[in-house]
N, C-alpha and C positions, 0 to 999 in steps of 0.2 A: 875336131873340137867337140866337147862334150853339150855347150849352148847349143846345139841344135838339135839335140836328142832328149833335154830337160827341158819341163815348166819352166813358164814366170819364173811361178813359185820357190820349185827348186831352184831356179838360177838366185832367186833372191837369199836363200838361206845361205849357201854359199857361199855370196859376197858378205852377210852379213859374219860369215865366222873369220872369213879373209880378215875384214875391216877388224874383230876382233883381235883374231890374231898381230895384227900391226898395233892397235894401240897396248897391246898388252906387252910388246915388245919396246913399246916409248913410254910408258907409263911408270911410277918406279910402286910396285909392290899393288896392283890395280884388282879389282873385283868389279868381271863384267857380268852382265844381264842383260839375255836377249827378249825380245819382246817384251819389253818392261812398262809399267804404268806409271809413270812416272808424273809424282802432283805439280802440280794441281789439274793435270793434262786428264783426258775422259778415253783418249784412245792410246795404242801402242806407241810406244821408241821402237824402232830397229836391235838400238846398239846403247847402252848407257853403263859408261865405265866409271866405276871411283877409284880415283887415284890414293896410294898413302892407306891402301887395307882399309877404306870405306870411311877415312876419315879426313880426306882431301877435296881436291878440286873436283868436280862434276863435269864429265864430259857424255855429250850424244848423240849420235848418229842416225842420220835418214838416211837409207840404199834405194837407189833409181835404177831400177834394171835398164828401162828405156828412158829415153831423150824427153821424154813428155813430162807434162806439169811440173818444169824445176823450178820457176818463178815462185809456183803457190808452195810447193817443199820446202823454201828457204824464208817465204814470208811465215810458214807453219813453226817452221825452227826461231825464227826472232821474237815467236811469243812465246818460247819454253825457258822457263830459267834451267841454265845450264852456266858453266865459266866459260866452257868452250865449246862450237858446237861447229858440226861438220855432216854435207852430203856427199854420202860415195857414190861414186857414178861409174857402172859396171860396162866394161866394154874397150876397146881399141881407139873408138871413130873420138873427137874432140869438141864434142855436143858438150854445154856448160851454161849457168845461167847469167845473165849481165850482171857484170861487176856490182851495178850500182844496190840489188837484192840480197845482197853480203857482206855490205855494213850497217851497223843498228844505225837507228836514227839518230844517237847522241854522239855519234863516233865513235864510243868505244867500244868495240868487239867488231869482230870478223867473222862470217861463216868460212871455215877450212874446207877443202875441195880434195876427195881423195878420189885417185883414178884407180878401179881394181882391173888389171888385165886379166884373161885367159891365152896361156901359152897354147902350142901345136899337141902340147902330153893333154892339158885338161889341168894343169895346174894353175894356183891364180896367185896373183901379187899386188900388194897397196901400195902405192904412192902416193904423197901430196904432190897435188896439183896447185894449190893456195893452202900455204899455213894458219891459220887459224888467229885471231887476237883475243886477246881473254875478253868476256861480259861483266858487264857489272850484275851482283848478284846478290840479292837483300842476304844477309848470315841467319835470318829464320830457317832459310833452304837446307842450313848443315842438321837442322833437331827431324824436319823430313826424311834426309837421307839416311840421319844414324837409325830413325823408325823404322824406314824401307829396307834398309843392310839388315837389321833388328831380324826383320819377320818374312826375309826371301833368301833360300843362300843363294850365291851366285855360281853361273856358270860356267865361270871362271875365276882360279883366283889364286895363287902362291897357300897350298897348306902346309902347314909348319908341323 
């Protein structure tokens, strides 16, 4: 397996193009952005997909290489507006954080749980582990995004 010959680091970008790759394959017509600043937030996303060619739902991703700090990842994730939001959590073993750090406080939303394996080649794969519920999300958030889509192209994204 290639995890034992890569960084962190590297293991990190990896899962983060994995995770890409899968919502970009669930998404209909998506533009994603890796390491993205995303407002009103002061430090990186991971993973931040718009769905609908940048004029859709807001989806975001936090990658856990290791088993550490999931709690504080998913409490981090509940203060970003997002509709949906999800940690991917890299690896075979079935380390995940308690249920109860994955629903918002008012009920509505869920954090989604994606598991990215590494096969015996060095290839890797997304699943949900937990599907995700949508957030409620003030509609100021869409004049944000069309600013942010506006003045970053993406790294992904269906060109026509």
């Amino acid at each position: 397996m290639l995890r034992s010959v890569l960084s962190e680091e590297q293991q990190h970008s990896r899962v983060k193009n994995a995770v890409a790759r899968f919502l970009f394959g669930m998404l209909i017509v998506p533009k994603i952005f890796f390491d993205a600043r995303w407002p009103p937030r002061k430090s990186e996303v991971d993973v931040l997909a718009v769905d609908r060619s940048g004029a859709g739902e807001i989806h975001v991703v936090e990658v856990k290489v290791a088993s550490s700090k999931l709690e504080e990842a998913a409490r981090s994730l509940m203060e970003m507006p997002a509709h949906f939001k999800y940690l991917a959590l890299f690896g075979n073993g079935s380390y995940r954080p308690s249920d109860s750090v994955l629903y918002s406080p008012d009920g509505m939303g869920r954090i989604g749980l994606i598991r990215v394996r590494e096969d015996g080649s060095g290839n890797l794969s997304a699943e949900f582990l937990i599907r995700p519920e949508r957030f409620r999300l003030n509609p100021s958030y869409f004049r944000q995004i069309d600013k942010f889509t506006a003045t970053r192209p993406a790294d992904m994204e269906i060109r026509q």
